[in-house]
N, C-alpha and C positions, 0 to 999 in steps of 0.2 A: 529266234530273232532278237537284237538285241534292242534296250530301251532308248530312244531319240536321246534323250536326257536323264539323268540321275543326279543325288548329291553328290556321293562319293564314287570315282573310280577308285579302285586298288588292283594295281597290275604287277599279278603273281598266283600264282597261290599254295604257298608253301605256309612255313610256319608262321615268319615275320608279316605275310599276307593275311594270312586267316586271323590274325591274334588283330591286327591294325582294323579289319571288316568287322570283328565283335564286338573291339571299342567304340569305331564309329558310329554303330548298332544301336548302341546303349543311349546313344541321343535321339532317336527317334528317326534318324533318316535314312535315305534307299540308300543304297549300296550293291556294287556291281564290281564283282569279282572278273579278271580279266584272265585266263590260261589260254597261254599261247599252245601248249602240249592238249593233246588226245585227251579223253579221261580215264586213259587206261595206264598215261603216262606224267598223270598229273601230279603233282605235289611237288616241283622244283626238288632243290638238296636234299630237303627235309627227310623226305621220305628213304633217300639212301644212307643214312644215319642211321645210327645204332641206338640215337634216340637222348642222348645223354646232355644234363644242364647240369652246369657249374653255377650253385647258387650258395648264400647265405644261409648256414644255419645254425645256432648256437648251443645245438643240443639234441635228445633225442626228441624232445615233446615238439620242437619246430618238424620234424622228419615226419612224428604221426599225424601232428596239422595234413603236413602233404600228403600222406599214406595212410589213411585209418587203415587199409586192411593188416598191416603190422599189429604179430602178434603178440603178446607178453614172451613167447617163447623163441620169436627170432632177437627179438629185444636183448633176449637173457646173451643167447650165444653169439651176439655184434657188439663189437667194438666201434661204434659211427663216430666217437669222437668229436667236430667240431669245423666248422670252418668261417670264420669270422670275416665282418668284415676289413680287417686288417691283414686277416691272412689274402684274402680278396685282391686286395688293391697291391699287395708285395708280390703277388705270382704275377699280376701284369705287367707294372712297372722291369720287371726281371726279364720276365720273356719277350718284351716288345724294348729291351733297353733304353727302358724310361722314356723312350719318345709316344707311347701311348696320349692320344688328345686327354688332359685331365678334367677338362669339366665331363665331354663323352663316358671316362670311364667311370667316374664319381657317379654318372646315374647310374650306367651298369650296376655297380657293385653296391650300392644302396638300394635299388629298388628291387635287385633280382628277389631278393625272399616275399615280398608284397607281390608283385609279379609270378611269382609260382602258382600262389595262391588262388589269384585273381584266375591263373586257367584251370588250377583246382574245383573253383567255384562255380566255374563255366561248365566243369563236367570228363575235363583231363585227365585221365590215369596216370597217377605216379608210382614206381616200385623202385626199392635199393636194387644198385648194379651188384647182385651176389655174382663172384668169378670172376669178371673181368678184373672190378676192381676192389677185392677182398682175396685174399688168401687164409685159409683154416689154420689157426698154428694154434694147437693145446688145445683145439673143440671151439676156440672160436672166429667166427669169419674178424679182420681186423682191416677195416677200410683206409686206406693212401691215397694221396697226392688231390685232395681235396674235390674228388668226383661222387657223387654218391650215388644221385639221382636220375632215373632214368622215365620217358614216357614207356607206359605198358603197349608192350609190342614193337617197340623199338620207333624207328623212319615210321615206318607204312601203318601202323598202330597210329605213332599223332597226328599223319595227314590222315587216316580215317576218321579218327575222330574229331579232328579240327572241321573237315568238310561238315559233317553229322551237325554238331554245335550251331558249324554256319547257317546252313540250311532252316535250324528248329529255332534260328533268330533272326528269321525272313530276310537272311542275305541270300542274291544271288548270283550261281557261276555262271559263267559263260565259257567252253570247252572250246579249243581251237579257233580260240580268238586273239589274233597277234596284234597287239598295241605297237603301231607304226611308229608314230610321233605325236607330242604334245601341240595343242588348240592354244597360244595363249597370245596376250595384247600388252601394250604398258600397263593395263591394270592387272596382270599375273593371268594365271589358268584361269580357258573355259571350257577347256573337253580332251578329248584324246581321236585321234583319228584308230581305227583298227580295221584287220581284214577278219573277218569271219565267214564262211564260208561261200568261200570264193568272190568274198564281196566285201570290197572296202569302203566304210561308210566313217560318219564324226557320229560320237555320243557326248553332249552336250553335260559338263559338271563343275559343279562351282567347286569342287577340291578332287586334288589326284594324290595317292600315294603309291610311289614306286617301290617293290618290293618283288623286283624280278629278275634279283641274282648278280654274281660277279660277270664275269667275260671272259671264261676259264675255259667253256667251251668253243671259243672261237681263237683260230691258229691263229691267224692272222694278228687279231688282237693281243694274243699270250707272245708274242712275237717281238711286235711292235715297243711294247708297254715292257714287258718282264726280260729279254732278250735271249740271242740266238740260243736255239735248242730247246728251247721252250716250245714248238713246236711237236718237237719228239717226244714229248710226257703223253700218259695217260690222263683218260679226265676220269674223277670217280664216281662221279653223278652225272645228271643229266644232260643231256645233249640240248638243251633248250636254251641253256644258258650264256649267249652269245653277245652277253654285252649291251642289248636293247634298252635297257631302260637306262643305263647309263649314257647312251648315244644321244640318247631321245633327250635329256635334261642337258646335258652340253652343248645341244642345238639352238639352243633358250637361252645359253650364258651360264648355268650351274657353275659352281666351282670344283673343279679337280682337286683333292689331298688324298695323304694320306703314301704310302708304300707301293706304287705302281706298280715296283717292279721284283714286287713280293707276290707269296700267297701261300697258303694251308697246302703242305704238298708231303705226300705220307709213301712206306718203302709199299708196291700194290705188285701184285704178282707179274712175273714179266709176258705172262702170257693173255694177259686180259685183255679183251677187246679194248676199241679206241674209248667206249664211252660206257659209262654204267650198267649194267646188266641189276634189273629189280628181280629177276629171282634167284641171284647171287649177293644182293643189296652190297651190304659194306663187308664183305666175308673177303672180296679180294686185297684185304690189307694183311699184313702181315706184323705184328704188335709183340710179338714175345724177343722181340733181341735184343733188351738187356741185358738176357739170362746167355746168349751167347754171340758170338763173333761174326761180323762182316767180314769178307773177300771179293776184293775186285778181281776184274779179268787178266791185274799181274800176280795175281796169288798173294796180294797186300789187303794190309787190316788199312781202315782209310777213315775210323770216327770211333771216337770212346761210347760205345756203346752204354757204358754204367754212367755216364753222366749225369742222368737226373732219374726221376721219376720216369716212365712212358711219356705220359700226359704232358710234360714238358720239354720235349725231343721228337715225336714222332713227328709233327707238324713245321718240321724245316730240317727232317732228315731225307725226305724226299728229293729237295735242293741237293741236298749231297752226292746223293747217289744220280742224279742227272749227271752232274760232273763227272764221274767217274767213265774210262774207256769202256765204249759203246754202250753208256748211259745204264748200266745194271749191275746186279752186286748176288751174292749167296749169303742166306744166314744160316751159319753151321752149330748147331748141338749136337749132345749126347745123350746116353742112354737115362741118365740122371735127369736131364732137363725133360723129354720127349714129354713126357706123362703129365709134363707142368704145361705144354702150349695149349694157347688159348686158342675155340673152337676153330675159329679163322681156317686152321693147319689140317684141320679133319676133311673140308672139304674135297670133293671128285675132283672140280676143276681148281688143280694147282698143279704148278712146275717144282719137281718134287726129285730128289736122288736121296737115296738109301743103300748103305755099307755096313759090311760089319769090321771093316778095318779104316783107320785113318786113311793108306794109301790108297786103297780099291773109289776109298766117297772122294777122293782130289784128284783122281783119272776121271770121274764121271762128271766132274763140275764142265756142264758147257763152257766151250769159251774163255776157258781158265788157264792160267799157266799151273797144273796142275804140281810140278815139282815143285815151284817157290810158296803154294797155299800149304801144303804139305811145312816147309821148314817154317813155315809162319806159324799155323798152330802149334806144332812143336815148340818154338820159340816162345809162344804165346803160354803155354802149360806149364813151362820151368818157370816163368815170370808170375804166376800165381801166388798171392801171398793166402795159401792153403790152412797157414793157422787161424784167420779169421773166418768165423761161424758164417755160409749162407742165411741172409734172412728177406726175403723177395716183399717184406710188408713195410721196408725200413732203409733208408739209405745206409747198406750194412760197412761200407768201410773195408769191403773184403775187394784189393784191388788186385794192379799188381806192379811189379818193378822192373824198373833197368829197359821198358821198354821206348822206344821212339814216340809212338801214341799210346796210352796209357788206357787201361780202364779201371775206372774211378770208385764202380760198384759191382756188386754180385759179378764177380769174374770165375766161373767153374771151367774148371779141366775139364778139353772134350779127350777125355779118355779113354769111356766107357760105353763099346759097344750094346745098341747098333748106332750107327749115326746118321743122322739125317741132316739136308740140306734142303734150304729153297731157292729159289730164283726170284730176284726182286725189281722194277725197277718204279720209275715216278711216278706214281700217282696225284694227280692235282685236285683239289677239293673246292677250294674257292680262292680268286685273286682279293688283296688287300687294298689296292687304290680300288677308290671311287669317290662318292660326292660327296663335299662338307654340308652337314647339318649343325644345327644348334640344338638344344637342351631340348629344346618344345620339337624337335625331328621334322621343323622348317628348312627345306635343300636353300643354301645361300649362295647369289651367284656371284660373277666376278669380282664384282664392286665392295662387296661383301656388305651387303643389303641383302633381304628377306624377298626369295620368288613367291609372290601372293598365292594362296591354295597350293605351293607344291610341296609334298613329304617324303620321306623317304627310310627304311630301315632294311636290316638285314644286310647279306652283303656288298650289298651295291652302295653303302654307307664308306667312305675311307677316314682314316684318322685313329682308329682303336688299338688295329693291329699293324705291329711291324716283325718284321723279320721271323718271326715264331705266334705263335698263343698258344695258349694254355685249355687244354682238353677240354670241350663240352661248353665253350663260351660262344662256340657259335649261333647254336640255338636257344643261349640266352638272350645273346644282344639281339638276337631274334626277335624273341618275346618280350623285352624289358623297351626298345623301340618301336615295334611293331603297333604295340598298346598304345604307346605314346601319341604316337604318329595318327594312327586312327580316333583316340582323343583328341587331339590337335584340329583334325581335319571332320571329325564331327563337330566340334563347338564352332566352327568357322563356316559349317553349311547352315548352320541352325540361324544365324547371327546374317549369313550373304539375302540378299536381296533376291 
């Protein structure tokens, strides 16, 4: 049964959720976790994450801060390198083409290393992402494109332990409790209406923070907002996330920003159910096609796949391949690349062709004009500038030429049977419009005046990202808001009458 009154709602409970309820915590008052999902289907995004923060760190001793179990000996054989925060604020400003909110992204990338900490402190497991994003060259792993960090266990790891934390800091959830709409008056919030089992009731609080998701799960929404065919994606996470709490604060006047008719959209196997599967978690992505070639359903290359790093391509190559006829694509390698794909590829459920000839794997491409894939890769093979070195740790500069769409990095000859192909098409992770906050992660509404008691982090936040982001800032702005936000909304319950 849920409590008549509390200080703080917080309606979510994913990462930006649980990190906002500890803050709050910390002041001394109630707190009431709001999950619309089951608890068997709880943790919003978070959980179908791979688990990865893109944070500040200036070295290795910042790394063992977050990770004491790091050994002298994994030490010896990593290359962790560095990521500043100047390297910080230049992958945003790039991947969001400078239209990123700068005061928003200024905290991000200043507070994310203090912010690590702080859930270090709380009790967080951290480990380097060995594999994904390291490759072995000479005996040593050598980490790129400024990911390093990961929570232990991936997704379903931090919302375990983020629940765990909550719990042994007398916050409490509420499971299958759908936050309808917001209680408030000229003088801002005073509660939330919710349904909880089978019964819609108001819970009485002097601060709300929303932190329950984009609207990526709803057609409708992804329709209206981001446009036609946007319907036909895949969603990669959870089906929960239908836009409510952004509904709920527009009802009240919040302000709209930010990229509406953007969002996190990655190549997801073309056979995967409409909505996230947790014991497939984030495995239906498909993440190795730098290393080789897209084909659409005319037998065309359709995106420089060596363009950047992953980490800076994956997350608006999904947009791509929406576009393309009847919205899906194959990524083709070879026998050289096969032993490099990352686990993703191992899995049972995927859509999958295997050859040991060029021509036999471009008759078996669903859907394909198999003759014109066939002269593309060939085409694509003589265009290879073959004297430059593969090096998959490095933007190696090994492209190729004379072609119409170019690829700019690690470009290999699929020459070498056997060869394998996948089937790919949209997956969508989270929409970029949502509501404007300020520094302190107070939602501001029309007027642009301060809604009293309301907060807001995570993705239902808009203004950060546009057209792209960059790897593993989700579930910082997660955490580096989320914190805030639940600070915010603690010292304003301690202070309300």
């Amino acid at each position: 049964m849920l409590p008549a009154s509390v200080d703080v709602v917080v309606i979510g409970a994913g990462n930006a959720a649980f990190c906002a309820a500890l803050a709050a915590a910390e002041h001394n008052v109630s707190v009431l976790v709001l999950e619309r999902a089951p608890e068997d289907e709880a943790g919003g995004n978070s959980r179908f994450t791979a688990g990865a923060f893109r944070c500040v760190y200036d070295g290795v001793e910042d790394l063992r801060t977050l990770m004491p179990d790091l050994t002298d000996e994994e030490i010896s054989k990593s290359d962790f390198g560095t990521y500043t925060e100047e390297k910080f604020f230049d992958d945003m400003g790039r991947v969001t083409e400078y239209r990123t909110d700068p005061d928003l992204c200024e905290v991000l990338v200043t507070r994310s290393k203090q912010t690590m900490r702080w859930m270090q402190g709380k009790g967080v497991r951290f480990a380097p992402i060995w594999g994904r994003q390291a490759y072995k060259i000479n005996g040593r792993f050598v980490f790129w494109g400024g990911l390093t960090v990961e929570a232990w266990g991936g997704g379903p790891g931090l919302v375990a332990s983020l629940t765990d934390i909550a719990r042994k800091n007398k916050v409490t959830t509420a499971y299958g409790a759908r936050a309808l709409s917001l209680i408030a008056d000229d003088d801002g919030i005073k509660g939330v209406r919710v349904k909880h089992e089978g019964k819609t009731v108001d819970v009485k609080a002097r601060c709300v923070v929303l932190a329950a998701g984009g609207f990526q799960a709803n057609a409708e929404m992804r329709t209206r907002y981001m446009g036609p065919g946007w319907e036909l994606a895949k969603i990669r996470g959870t089906r929960f996330n239908t836009g409510d709490g952004v509904k709920m604060a527009l009802d009240i006047g919040a302000m709209p920003t930010g990229n509406w008719s953007g969002g996190h959209a990655v190549a997801w196997d073309r056979n995967a159910p409409e909505f996230g599967d947790l014991s497939v978690g984030d495995n239906f992505q498909k993440h190795s096609y730098p290393w080789g070639i897209y084909i659409n359903a005319n037998g065309e290359r359709f995106v420089d796949e060596g363009a950047d790093f992953r980490n800076y391509t994956y997350a608006k190559y999904g947009r791509v391949i929406l576009g393309q006829p009847g919205q899906f694509a194959w990524q083709v390698f070879d026998g050289k690349i096969v032993p490099m794909l990352r686990d993703e590829y191992r899995i049972k459920r995927v859509t999958k062709v295997r050859a040991d000839t060029l021509e036999e794997l471009c008759n078996k491409l669903e859907d394909v004009n198999g003759a014109k894939a066939l002269e593309t890769i060939k085409a694509y093979n003589k265009a290879v500038m073959t004297d430059v070195p593969f090096d998959p740790n490095v933007k190696d500069g090994r492209g190729t030429k004379g072609l119409g769409i170019p690829k700019s990095n690690w470009a290999n000859t699929i020459d070498q049977p056997p060869f394998e192909a996948y089937a790919v098409t949209c997956g969508l992770t989270f929409t970029f419009g949502g509501l404007k906050i300020d520094t302190d992660a107070r939602v501001i509404d029309t007027d642009g005046t301060v809604i009293p008691g309301l907060y807001a982090a995570g993705e239902l936040v808009g203004g950060l990202f546009y057209f792209n982001y960059p790897g593993g800032t989700g579930l910082m702005n997660g955490a580096v808001f989320g914190r805030i936000a639940g600070t915010s909304a603690g010292q304003r319950a301690v202070q309300s009458p």
